[in-house]
N, C-alpha and C positions, 0 to 999 in steps of 0.2 A: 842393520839388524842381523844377516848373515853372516859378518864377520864375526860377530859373537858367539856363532854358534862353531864354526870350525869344522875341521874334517870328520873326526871321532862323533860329534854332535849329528852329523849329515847320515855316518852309517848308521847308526843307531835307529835314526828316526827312516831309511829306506829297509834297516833290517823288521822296524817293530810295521812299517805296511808290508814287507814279504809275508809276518805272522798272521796279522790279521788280514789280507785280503786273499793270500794264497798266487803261487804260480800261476796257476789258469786262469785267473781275472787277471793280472796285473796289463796285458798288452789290453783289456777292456777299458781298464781304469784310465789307462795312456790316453788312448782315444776321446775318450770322455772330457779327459784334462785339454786336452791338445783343441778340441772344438771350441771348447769351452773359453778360452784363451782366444782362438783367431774371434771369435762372436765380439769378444767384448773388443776387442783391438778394433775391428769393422766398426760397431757402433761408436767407438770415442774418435775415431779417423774422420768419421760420419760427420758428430757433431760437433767439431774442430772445423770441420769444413763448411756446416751451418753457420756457425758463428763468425766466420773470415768472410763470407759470402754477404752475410748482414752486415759486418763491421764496412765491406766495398759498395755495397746499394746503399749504405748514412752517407758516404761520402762523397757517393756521385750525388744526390740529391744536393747538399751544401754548395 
């Protein structure tokens, strides 16, 4: 999906959040994104590890 968007497509869209969010939120918005990102990474890490965990206690039971 990124490749289609391209370089010009990238500025465009970090130029139109400079307009609408403004300089002095932008390191807020960062932050927000940036949590936001490791939560979900933790939780899918989590239940990837739930699931290996169950997929090893089927198999010692067998």
């Amino acid at each position: 999906m990124l490749q289609n968007i391209g370089v010009t497509g990238i500025i465009m869209i970090l130029v139109l959040v400079l307009i609408l969010f403004g300089p002095s939120r932008l390191p807020e918005l960062g932050r927000a994104v940036g949590r936001t990102l490791f939560e979900f990474k933790s939780s899918a890490r989590e239940l990837v590890g739930d699931s290996k965990e169950d997929e090893d206690s089927t198999k010692k039971i067998d």
